[in-house]
C-alpha positions as a LaTeX table, in Angstrom:
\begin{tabular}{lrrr}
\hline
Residue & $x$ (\AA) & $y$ (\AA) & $z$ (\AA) \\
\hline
Unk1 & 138.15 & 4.94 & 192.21 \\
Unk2 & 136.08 & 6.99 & 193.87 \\
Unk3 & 138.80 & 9.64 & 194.87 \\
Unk4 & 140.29 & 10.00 & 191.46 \\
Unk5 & 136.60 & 10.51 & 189.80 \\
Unk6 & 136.29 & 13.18 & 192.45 \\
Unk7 & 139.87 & 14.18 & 191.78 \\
Unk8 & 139.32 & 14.43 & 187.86 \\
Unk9 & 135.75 & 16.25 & 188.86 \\
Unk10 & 137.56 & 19.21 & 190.68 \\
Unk11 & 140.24 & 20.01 & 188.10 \\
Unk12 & 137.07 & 20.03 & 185.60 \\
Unk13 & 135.33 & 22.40 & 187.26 \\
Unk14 & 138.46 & 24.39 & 188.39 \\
Unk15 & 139.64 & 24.44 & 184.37 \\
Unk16 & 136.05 & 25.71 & 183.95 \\
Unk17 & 136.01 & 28.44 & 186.11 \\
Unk18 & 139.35 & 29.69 & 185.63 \\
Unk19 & 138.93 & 29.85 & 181.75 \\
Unk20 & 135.76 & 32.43 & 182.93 \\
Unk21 & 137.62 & 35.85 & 183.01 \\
Unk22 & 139.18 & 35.11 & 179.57 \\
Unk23 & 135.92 & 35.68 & 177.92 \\
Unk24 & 135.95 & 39.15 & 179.52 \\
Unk25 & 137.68 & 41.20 & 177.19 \\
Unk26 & 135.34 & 41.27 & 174.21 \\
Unk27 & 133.56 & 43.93 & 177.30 \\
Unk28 & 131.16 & 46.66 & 175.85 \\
Unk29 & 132.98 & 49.04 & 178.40 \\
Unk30 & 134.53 & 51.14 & 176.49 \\
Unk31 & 131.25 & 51.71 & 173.64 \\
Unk32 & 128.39 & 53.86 & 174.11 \\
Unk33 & 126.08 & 51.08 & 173.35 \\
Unk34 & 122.99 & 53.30 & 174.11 \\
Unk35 & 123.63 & 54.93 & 170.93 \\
Unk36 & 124.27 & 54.53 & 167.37 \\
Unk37 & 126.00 & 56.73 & 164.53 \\
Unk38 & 125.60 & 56.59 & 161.13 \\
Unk39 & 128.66 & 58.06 & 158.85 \\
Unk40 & 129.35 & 58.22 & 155.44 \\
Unk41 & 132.68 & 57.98 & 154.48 \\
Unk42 & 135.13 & 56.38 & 152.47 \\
Unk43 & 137.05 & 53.00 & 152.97 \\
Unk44 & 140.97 & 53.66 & 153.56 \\
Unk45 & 141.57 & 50.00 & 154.67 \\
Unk46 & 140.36 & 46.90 & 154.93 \\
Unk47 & 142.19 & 44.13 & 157.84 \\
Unk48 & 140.43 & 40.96 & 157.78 \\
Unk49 & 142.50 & 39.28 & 160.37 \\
Unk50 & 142.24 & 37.56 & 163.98 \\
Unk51 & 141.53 & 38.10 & 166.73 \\
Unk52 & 139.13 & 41.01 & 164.92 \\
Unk53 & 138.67 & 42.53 & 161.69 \\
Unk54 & 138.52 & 46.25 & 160.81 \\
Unk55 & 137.34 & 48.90 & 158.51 \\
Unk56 & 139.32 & 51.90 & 158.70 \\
Unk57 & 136.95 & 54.87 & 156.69 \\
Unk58 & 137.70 & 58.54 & 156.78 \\
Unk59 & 134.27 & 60.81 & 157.03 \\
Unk60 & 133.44 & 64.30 & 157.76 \\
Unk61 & 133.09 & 65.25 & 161.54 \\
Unk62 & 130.95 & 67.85 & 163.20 \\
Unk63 & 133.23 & 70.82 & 162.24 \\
Unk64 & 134.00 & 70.04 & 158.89 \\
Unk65 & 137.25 & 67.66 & 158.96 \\
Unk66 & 137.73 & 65.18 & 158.07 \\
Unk67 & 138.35 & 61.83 & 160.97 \\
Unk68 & 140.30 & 58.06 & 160.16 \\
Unk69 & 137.70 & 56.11 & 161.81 \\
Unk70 & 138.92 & 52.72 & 163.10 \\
Unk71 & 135.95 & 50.15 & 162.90 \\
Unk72 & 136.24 & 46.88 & 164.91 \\
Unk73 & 134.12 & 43.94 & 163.91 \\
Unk74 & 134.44 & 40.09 & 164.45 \\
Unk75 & 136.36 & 37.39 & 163.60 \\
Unk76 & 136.42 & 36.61 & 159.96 \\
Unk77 & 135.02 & 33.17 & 160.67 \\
Unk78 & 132.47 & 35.07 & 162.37 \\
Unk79 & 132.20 & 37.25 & 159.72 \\
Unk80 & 132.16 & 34.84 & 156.70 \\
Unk81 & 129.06 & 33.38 & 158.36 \\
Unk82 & 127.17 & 36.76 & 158.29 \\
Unk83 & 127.87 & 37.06 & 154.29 \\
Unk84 & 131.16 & 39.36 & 154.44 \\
Unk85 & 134.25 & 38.51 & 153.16 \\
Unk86 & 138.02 & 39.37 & 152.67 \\
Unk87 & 137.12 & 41.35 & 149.34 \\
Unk88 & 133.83 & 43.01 & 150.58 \\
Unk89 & 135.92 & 46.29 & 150.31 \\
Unk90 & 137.77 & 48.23 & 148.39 \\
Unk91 & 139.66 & 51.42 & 148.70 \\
Unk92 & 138.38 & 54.42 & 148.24 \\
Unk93 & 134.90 & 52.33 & 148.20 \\
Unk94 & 131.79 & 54.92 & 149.61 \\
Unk95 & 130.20 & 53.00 & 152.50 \\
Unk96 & 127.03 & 54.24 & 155.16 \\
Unk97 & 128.40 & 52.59 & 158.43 \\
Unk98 & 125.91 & 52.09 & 161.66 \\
Unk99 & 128.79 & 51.94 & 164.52 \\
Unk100 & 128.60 & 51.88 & 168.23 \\
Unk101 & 131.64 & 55.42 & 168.90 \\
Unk102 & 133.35 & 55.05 & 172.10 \\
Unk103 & 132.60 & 56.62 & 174.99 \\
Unk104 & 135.52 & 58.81 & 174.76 \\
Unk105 & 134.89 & 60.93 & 171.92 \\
Unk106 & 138.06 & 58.79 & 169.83 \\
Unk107 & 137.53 & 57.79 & 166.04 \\
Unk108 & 136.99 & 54.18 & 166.94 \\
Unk109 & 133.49 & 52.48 & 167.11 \\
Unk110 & 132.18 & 49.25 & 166.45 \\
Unk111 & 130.46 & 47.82 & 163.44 \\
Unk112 & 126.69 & 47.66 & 163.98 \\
Unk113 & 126.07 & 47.54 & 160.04 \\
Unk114 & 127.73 & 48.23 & 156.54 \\
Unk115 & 125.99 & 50.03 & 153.37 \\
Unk116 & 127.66 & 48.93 & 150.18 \\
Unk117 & 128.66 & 51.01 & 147.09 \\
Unk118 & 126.18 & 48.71 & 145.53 \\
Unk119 & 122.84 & 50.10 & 148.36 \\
Unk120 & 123.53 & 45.97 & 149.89 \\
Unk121 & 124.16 & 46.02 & 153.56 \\
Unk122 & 126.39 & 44.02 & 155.52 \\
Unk123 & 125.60 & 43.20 & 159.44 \\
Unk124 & 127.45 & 42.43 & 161.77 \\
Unk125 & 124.97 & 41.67 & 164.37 \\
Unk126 & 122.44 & 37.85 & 164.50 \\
Unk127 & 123.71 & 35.41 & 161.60 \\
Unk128 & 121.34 & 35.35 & 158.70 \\
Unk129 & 117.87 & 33.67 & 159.30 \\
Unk130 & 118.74 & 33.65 & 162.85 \\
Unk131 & 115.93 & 35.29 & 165.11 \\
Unk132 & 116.82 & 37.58 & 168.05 \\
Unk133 & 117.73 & 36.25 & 171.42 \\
Unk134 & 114.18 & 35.92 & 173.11 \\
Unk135 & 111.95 & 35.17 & 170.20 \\
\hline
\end{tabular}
């Protein structure tokens, strides 16, 4: 008995530590996460899908022209929990967006925070009533 509790204590562990590096691709790599950007633009399309959901904006760039930004946020379970929803947007909708811009100088960032049509704003940071990590 004692074997196969050791046995069954092993594959635990090894299921564990295996299932580690799967975690690893929601990486902040590829963001300049020292830095925000705030844009004003306006809403081109809306995906609220798995694995991630994005806002897809076009705004004015530093010489003029205008840039399809592709926004990545979180799940929409995620998202549904932090007051968004599959009709939070509509086309052609004028948003302020607070994004993390890759490091690469691409049109693709990450959703830090959404300003509404209506002046509400959308985060997609801490759930609601949720203090910050350490307080």
């Amino acid at each position: 008995m004692t074997r196969h509790c050791a046995g069954v204590t092993a594959i635990a562990a090894f299921v564990v530590l295996a299932a580690a590096p799967l975690r690893a691709h929601h990486g902040n790599a590829s963001f300049d996460t020292s830095k925000r950007v705030t844009m004003k633009g306006a809403v081109t399309e809306w995906i609220w899908a798995n694995p991630h959901c994005f806002l897809k904006i076009d705004a004015m760039d530093d010489t003029g022209g205008v840039r399809n930004w592709a926004l990545e946020t979180q799940n929409p379970t995620a998202m549904t929990q932090r007051g968004w929803s599959r009709q939070a947007f509509k086309i052609g909708d004028q948003v302020t967006v607070v994004l993390e811009a890759v490091k690469n100088g691409a049109a693709i960032g990450r959703i830090v925070s959404v300003m509404l049509p209506d002046g509400s704003t959308l985060s997609a940071g801490n759930l609601p009533n949720t203090p910050p990590p350490g307080q």
